[in-house]
C-alpha positions as CSV (number, residue, x, y, z in Angstrom):
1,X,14.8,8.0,9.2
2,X,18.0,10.1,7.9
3,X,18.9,12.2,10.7
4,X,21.4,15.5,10.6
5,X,22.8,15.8,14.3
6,X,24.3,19.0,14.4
7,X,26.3,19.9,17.5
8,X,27.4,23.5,18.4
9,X,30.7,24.6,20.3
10,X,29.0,24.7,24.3
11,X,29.8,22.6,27.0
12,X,26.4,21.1,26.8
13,X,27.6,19.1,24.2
14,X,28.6,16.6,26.2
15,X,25.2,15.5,26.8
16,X,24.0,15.3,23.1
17,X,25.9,11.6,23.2
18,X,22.8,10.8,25.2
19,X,20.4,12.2,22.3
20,X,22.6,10.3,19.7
21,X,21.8,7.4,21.9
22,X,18.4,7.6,21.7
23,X,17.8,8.4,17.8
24,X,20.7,5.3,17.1
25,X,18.3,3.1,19.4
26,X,15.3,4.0,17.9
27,X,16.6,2.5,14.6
28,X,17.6,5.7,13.0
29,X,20.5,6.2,10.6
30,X,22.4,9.9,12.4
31,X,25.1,11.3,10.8
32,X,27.0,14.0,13.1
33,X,28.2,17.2,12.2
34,X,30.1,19.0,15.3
35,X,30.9,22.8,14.7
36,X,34.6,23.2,14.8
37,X,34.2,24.6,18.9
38,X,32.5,21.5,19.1
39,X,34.8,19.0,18.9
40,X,37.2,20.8,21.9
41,X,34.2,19.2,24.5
42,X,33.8,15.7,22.4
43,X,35.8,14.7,19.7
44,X,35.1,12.9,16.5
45,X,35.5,9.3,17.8
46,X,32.5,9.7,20.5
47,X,30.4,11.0,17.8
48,X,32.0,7.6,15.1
49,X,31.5,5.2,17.8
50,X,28.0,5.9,18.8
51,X,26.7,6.5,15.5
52,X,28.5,4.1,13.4
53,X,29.0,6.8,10.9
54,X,32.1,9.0,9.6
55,X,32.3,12.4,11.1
56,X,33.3,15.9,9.6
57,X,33.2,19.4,10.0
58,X,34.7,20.4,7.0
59,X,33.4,21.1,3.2
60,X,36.7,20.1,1.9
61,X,36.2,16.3,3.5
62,X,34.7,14.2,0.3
63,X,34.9,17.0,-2.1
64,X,33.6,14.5,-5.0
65,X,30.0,13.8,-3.0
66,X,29.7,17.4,-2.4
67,X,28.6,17.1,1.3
68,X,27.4,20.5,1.9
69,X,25.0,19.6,-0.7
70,X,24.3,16.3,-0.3
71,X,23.5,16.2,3.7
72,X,21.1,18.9,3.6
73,X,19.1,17.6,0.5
74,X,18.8,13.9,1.9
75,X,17.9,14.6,5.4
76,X,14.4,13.6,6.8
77,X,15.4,15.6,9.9
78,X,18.1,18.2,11.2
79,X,18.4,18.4,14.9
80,X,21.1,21.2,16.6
81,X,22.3,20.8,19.9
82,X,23.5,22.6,21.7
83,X,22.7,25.6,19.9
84,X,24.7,28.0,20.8
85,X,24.1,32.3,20.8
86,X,26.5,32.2,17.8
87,X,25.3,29.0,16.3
88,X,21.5,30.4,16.6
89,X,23.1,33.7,14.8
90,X,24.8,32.6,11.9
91,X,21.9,30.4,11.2
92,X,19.6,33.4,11.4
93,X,22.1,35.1,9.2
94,X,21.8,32.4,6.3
95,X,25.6,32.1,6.6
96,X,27.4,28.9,5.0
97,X,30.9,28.9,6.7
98,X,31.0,25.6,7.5
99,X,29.5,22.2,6.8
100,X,26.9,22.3,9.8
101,X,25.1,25.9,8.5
102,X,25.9,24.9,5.0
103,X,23.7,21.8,5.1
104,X,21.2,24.0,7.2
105,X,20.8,26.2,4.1
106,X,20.1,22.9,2.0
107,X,17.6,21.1,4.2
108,X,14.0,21.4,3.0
109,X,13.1,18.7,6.2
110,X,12.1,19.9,9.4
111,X,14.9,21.5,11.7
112,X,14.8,21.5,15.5
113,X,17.3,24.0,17.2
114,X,18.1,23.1,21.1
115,X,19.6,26.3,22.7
116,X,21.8,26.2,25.4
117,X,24.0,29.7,26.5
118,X,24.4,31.6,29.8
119,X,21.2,33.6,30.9
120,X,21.9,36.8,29.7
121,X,23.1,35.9,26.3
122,X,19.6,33.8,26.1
123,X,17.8,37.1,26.8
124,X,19.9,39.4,25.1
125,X,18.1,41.0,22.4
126,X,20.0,40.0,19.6
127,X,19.4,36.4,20.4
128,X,15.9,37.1,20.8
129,X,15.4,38.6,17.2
130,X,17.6,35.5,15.5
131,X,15.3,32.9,17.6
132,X,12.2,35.2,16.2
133,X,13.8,34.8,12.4
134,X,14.3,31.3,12.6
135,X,10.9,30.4,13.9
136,X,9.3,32.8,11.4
137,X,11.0,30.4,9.0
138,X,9.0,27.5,10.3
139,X,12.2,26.1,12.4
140,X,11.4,24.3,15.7
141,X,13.7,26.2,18.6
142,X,12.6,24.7,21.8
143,X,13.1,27.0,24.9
144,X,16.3,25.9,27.0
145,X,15.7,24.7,30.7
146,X,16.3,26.4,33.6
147,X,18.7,25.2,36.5
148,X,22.8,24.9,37.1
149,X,24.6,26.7,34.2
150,X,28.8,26.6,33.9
151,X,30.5,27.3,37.1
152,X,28.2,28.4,39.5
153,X,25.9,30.1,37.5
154,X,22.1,29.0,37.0
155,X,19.4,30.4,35.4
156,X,17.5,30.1,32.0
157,X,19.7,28.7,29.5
158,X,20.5,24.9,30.5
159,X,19.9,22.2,27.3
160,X,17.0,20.3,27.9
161,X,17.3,17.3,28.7
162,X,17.9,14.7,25.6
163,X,14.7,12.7,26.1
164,X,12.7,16.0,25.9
165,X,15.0,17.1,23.0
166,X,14.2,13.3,21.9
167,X,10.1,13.3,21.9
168,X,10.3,17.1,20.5
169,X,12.4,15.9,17.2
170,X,10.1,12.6,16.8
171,X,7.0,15.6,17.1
172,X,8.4,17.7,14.6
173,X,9.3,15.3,11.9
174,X,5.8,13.4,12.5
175,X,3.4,16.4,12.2
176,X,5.7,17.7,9.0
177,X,4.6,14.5,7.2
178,X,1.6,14.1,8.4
179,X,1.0,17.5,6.9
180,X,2.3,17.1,3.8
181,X,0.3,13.4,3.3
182,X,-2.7,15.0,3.8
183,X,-5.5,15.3,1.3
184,X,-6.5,19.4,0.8
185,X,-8.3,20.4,3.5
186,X,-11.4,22.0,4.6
187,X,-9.4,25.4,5.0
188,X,-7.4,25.2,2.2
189,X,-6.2,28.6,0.9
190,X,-7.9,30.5,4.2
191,X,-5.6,32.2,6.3
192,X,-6.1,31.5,10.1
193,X,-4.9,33.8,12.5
194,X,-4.4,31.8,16.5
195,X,-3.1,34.0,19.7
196,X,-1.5,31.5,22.4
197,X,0.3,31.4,25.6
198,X,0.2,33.4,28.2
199,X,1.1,37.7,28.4
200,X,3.3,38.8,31.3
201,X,2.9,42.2,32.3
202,X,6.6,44.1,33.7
203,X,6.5,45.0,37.6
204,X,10.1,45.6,37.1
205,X,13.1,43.9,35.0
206,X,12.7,41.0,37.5
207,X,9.3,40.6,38.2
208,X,6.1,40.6,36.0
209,X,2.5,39.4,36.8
210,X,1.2,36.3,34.0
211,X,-1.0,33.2,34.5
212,X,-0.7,29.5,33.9
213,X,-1.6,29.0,30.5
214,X,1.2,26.8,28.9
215,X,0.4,27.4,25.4
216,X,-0.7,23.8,24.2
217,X,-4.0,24.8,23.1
218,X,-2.6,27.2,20.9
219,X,-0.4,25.1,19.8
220,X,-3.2,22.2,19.2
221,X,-5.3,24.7,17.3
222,X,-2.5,25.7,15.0
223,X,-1.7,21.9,13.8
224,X,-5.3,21.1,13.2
225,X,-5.9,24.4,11.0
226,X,-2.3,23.3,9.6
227,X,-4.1,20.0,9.0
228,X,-6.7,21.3,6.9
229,X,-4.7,23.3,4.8
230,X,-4.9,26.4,5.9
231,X,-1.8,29.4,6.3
232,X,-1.2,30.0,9.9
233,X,-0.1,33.0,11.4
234,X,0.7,32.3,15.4
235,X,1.1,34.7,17.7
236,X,2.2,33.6,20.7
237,X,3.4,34.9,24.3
238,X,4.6,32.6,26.8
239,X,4.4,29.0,26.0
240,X,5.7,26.3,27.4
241,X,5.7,23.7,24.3
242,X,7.7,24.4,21.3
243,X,5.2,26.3,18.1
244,X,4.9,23.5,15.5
245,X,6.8,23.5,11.9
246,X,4.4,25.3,9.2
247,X,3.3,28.4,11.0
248,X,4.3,32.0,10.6
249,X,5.5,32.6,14.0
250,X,5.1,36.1,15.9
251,X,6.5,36.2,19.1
252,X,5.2,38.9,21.5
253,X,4.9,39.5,25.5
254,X,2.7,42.1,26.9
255,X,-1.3,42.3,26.4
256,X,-0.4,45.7,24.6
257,X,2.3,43.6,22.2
258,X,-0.7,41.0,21.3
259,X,-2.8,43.6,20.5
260,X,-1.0,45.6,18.2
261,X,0.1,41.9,16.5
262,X,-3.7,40.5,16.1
263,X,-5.6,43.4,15.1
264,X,-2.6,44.3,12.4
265,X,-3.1,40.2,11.4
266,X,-6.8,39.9,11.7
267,X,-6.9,42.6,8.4
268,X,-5.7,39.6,5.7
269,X,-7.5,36.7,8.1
270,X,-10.2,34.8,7.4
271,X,-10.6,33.3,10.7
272,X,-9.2,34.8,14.2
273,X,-8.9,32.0,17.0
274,X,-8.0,34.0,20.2
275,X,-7.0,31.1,22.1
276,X,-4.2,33.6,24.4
277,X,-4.2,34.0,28.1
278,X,-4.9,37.7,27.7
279,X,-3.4,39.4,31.9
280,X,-6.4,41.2,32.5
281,X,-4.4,43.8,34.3
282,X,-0.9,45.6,34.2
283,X,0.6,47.4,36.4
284,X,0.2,51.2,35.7
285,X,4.3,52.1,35.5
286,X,6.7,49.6,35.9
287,X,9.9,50.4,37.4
288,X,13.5,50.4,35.8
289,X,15.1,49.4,38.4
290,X,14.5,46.0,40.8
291,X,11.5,46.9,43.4
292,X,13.8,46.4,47.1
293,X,12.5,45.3,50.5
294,X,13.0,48.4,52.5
295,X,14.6,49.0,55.6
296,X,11.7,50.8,57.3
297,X,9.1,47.6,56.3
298,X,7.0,49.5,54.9
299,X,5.6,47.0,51.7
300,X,5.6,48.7,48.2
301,X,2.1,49.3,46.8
302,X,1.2,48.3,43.2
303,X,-1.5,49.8,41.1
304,X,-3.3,48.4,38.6
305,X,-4.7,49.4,34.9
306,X,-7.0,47.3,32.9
307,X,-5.4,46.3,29.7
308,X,-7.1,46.4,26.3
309,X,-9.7,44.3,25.8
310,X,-8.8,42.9,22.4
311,X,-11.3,40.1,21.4
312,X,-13.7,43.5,21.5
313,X,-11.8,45.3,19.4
314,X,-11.7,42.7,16.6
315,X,-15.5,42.0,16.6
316,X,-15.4,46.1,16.5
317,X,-12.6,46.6,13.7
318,X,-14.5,43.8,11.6
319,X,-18.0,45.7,12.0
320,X,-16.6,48.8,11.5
321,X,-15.1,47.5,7.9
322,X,-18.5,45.4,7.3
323,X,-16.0,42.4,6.2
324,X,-13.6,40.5,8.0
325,X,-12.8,37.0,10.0
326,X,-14.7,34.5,11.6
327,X,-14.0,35.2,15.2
328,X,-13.8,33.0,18.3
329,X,-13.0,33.8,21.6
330,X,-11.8,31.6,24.2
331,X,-12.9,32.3,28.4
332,X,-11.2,30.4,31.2
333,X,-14.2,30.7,34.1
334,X,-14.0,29.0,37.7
335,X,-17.7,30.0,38.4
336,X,-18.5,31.8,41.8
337,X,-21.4,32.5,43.8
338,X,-23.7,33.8,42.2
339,X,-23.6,32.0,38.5
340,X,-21.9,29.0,37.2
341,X,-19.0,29.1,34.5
342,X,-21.6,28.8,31.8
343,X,-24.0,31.7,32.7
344,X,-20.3,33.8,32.8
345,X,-19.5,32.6,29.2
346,X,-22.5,33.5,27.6
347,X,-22.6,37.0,29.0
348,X,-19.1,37.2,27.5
349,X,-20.4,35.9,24.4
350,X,-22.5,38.4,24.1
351,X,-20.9,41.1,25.7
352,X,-17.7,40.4,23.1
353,X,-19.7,40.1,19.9
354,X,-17.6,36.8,18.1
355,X,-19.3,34.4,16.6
356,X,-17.9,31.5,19.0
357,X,-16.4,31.4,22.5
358,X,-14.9,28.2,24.0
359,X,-15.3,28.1,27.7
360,X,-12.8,26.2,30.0
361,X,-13.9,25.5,33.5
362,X,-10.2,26.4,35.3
363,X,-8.7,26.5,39.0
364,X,-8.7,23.3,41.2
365,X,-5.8,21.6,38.7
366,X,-8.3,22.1,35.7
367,X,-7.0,22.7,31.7
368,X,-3.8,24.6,32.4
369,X,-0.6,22.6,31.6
370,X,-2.6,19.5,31.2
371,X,-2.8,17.9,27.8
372,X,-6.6,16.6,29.0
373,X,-9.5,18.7,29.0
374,X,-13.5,19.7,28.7
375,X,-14.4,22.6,26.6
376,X,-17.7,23.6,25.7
377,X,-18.4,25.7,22.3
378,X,-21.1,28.7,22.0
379,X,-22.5,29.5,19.3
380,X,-23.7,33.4,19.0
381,X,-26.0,32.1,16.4
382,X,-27.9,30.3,19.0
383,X,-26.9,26.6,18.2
384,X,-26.7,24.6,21.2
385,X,-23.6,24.4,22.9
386,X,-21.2,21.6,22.5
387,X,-19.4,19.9,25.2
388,X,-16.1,18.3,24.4
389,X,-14.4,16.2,26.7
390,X,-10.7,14.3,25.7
391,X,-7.5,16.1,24.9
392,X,-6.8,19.6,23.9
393,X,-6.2,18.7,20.4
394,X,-9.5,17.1,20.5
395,X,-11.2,20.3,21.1
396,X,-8.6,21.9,18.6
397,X,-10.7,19.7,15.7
398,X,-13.9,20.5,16.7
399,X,-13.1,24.7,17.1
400,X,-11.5,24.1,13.6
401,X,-14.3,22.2,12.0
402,X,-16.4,24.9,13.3
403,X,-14.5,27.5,11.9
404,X,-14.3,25.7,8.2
405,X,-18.2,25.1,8.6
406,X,-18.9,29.0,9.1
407,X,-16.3,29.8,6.5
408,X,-17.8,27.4,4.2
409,X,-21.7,29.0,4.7
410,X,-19.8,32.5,3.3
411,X,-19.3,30.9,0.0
């Protein structure tokens, strides 16, 4: 495989010799283009040495081969790292002033960005909006790690480390091909509409209330409905594993954010797959300044609201237009006294109205973060319910195959 190593001016460059390492390794021809900034933290001979390839940063280098040009078109992959707050906004920007963004203009292969900046640039909201363009355009930015930062700062914002960066480049690439190999699909020209991830709810700028939910179902569910052809819309909150390549991604946080997102996208869907970690509460005001332990001891008291309930208002919206998607709902039950998770799932299939609901049994190290699970499907037409048991993508196939089978009976 061709690689495009792109490296951006951050201190965390040091550490893409390592990724370089491991793509060289694994048999793969990289050719390394270092920003400018870059190559005051690792010159051009580390990057010569280790790849076995010339290295420049310049258009004007092999003028007759047209570079800027020619990288970009014959890549089968472009990975960035570091990528820095100004690397990640002049790529947003669709700027071209240098060979790096240049060939990141001309690559029609899949690109993986690896951010790594100071805390407060990674949450500032300009970088927020350029990570929310280029992910709209189907590019792979993972999230940076958290821990030790320059001098003695630490936070969000560290590179992750090159094996992760490694397995998530490999990913990206494989399910891009894989995609475009496949025969037309069962959803072919539908347009599928998945929540993921988890909502966190502001206490204060510091705090928030969320859940577990690492996004991977999600994130399974959108590359099987990718897998059979269909246009996917994502809409995801906090996730934990990096959106895959193909997908029009929204990004949101709050229950109030996801709900204003999905009922605007379940209008032009033909299927809505609600497979988000929706907070069942917030809390009624949150403060604009950091909640402090007091003096006197006396603890501060937080108040709850309910937040919307928005797989309702879909099945509602849909029946109040007399058209509109295939709906399913997801519940994560732990059971209780009085009824087991399954009795709980199909009063909430019922109670909600969608046409399916996929219940996880949670708590006690169960489904959340784990790539295994079991997952049962209801059927509000009164199938029997199907158990299965193996990996999330696993139960990905069979929610999608459900969804092209019910799409499929509307002709």
């Amino acid at each position: 495989m061709r690689i495009i190593l792109g490296v951006g001016g951050g201190i965390a460059a040091y550490k893409v010799a390592s990724l370089l390492r491991l793509f060289t390794e694994a048999g793969h021809d990289v050719t390394v283009i270092p920003t400018d900034a870059a190559t005051r933290f690792v010159g051009t001979a580390t990057w010569e040495a280790l790849s076995g390839n010339p290295v420049s940063n310049s258009v004007f280098d092999d003028v007759d081969k047209v570079n800027h040009v020619r990288l970009g078109q014959h890549a089968d992959l472009v990975v960035v790292a570091p990528a820095t707050a100004d690397l990640l906004a002049r790529a947003a920007a669709g700027m071209a002033n240098d060979l790096l963004t240049g060939t990141l203009l001309m690559a029609s292969c899949p690109v993986l960005m690896a951010p790594a900046m100071h805390t407060e640039m990674w949450h500032h909201h300009a970088t927020a909006a350029n990570v929310a363009t280029l992910r709209g355009r189907g590019i792979t930015v993972l999230e940076p790690a958290s821990g030790r930062l320059t001098g003695t700062d630490s936070g969000a914002g560290r590179l992750p480390e090159p094996a992760d960066i490694f397995t998530a480049a490999i990913a990206a690439h494989d399910s891009a091909h894989a995609a475009a190999e496949s025969p037309r699909g069962s959803l072919a020209g539908r347009r599928v509409v998945i929540t993921a991830g988890g909502t966190r709810e502001p206490i204060d700028p510091v705090r928030y209330l969320g859940n577990r939910s690492s996004g991977k179902q999600g994130m399974a569910l959108a590359v099987a409905a990718l897998a059979e052809g269909a246009t996917v819309e994502l809409i995801v909150a906090q996730i934990e594993v990096p959106a895959p390549d193909g997908v029009e991604l929204v990004q949101v946080e709050t229950a109030e954010e996801l709900r204003t997102a999905t009922l605007r996208a379940a209008k032009q869907a033909d299927a809505l797959i609600m497979a988000a970690a929706v907070a069942d509460f917030r809390p009624a005001q949150a403060t604009l300044t950091k909640i402090k332990k007091r003096a006197d001891g006396v603890d501060p008291v937080i108040t709850l609201v309910r937040n919307p309930d928005i797989l309702r208002e879909a099945v509602e919206h849909r029946a109040a237009a007399g058209a509109g998607p295939v709906i399913v709902g997801f519940a994560a039950e732990t059971g209780d006294l009085t009824a087991h998770p399954l009795d709980h799932a199909r009063e909430k299939l019922a109670r909600k109205g969608c046409d399916y609901l996929v219940l996880n049994q949670v708590g006690g190290g169960k489904v959340f973060g784990l790539d295994d699970t079991i997952a049962t499907i209801l059927d509000a037409a009164g199938a029997e319910p199907v158990e299965v048991i193996g990996t999330k993508a696993e139960v990905a196939t069979a929610v999608v195959a459900r969804v092209a089978a019910a799409l499929a009976g509307r002709g």
